[in-house]
C-alpha positions, 0 to 999 in steps of 0.5 A: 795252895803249898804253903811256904815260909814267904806264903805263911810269912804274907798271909800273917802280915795281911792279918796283921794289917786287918787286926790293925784296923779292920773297918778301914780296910773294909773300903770306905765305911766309916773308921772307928772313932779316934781317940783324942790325941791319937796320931792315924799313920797310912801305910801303902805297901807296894806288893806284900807277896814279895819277901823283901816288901813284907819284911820292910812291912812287918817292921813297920807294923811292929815298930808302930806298936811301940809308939803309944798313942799311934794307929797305923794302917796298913794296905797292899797295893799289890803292884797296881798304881791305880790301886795304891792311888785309891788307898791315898785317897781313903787315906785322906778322907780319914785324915791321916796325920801322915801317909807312908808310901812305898811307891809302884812305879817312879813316875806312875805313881807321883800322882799319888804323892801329888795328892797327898801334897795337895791334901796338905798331909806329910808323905814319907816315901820308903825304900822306892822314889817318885817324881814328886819328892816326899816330905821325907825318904827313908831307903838305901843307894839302888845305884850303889847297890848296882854298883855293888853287885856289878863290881863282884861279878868284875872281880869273880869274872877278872873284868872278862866274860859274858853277863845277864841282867835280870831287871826288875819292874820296869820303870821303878825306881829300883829298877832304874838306878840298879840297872845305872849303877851296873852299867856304870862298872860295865864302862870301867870293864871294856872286857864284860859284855852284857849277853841279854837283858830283860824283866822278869819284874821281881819274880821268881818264877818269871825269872826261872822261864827266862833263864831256862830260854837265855840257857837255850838261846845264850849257853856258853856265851855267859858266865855271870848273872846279875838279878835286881833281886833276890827273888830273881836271883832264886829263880835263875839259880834254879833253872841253872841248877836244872840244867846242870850249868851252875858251877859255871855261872856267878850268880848275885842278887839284891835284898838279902832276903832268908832264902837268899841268904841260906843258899850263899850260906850252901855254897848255891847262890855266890852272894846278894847285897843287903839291903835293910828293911828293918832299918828302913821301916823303923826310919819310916815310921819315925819320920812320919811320926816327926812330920804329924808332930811338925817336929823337924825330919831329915829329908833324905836318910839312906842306910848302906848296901852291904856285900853278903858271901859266903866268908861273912854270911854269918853276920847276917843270919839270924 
């Protein structure tokens, strides 16, 4: 396998999460003993071979650590409900104090939360929603972030031209409100028409294929493309930058993850939105720490989207 920075990046937080607790993550043989007053935090990660779900991963690992008399443990769901549901309930049966969860799917995976509920276990939710309402939600706007997205396109496009959505997993909360909050400046802008819309579910390489097909089947007809995330958005650039098209096509993206951001930084991708994970998984943490604690915990806390271009890319480089 080629290692990259995203591979090298998902392979440390794996070893991160068996370092953190290596006879959990065995499967079901019997955790080391806790330490009296030591606080357990389950940690359910939806897919770590994503950028941004490594990131949100990693800070939550790290800011666990400042916490003394706190164990976390962490595991990859892998995209796969019935999976993250099998981590709940080992989760359970170890008697987790507090269960973070960064849900597969908005409806597939409430029955995980419902569990966890029934177990009488506070649940945090990160940076996705389920039907079932967490104790606590730590994320950003996904509308807003649609919103974001769409408004730069209406503004590089003067509210005229032809434009391509890339969605993510369908039936994610992202996916869903993303893809409303788009539609929401479609309505305000009578003169953009949406060419083609289809899932290429957070994937780069998904995501170039179809592209390559929309360049065959729709060349001429777009001028911008709105990916759900930066992956995506990647993905799409490259196969632009293949057929030689992409000084003609806008292209944005969600997430503001490393690569995304050198390339606005190149002048190669026009712009992404922030989104932060750092933040996002600190919040994390400190919530289920609150609610193990049954200490009073903000339901809901939402950390702001933020366009990034090239004029303020600086800003957000590290």
């Amino acid at each position: 396998m080629r290692l990259t920075p995203r591979t090298v990046a998902t392979a440390a937080l794996a070893v991160g999460s068996l370092l953190l607790s290596a006879a959990f993550l065995a499967g079901c043989k019997k955790a080391a003993p806790r330490k009296e007053g030591e606080l357990l935090i389950g940690f359910s990660s939806r897919d770590l071979s994503a950028e941004y779900t490594a990131k949100l991963s990693d800070a939550i690992v790290a800011h666990a650590k400042t916490k003394p008399g706190v164990r976390l443990v962490m595991v990859d769901a892998q995209s796969d409900v019935q999976k993250q549901y099998s981590q709940v309930e080992n989760f359970i049966a170890q008697k987790a104090d507090a269960i973070i969860l960064n849900p597969c799917e908005l409806e597939a995976s409430t029955p995980a939360v419902d569990r966890i509920k029934a177990a009488g276990i506070p649940v945090v939710l990160v940076n996705q929603t389920t039907k079932t309402a967490g104790d606590a939600y730590i994320g950003s706007d996904d509308f807003e972030a649609g919103r974001i997205a769409m408004e730069a396109i209406a503004k590089k496009l003067g509210g005229k031209g032809g434009v391509l959505m890339l969605h993510g997993i369908m039936g994610t909360s992202a996916q869903l409100q993303r893809e409303a909050g788009a539609k929401e400046i479609f309505a305000k802008h009578p003169g953009l028409t949406l060419v083609d819309q289809q899932t290429a579910s957070w994937d780069r390489a998904k995501a170039m294929a179809l592209t390559e097909n929309w360049i065959q089947a729709h060349r001429g007809k777009f001028s911008a493309i709105f990916a759900h995330n930066d992956e995506m958005a990647m993905g799409a650039l490259l196969a632009l930058e293949r057929a030689g098209l992409k000084q003609e096509v806008y292209v944005i993206g969600i997430d503001a993850i490393a690569q995304a951001l050198s390339a606005v930084k190149e002048g190669r991708l026009d712009a992404t939105v922030f989104q932060d994970g750092v933040g996002q998984g600190r919040g994390s943490v400190d919530a289920a720490l609150l609610l193990a604690r049954k200490q009073p915990c903000p339901k809901e806390t939402m950390i702001p989207f933020q366009l990034v271009t090239r004029d303020n890319v600086s800003q957000f480089l590290k």
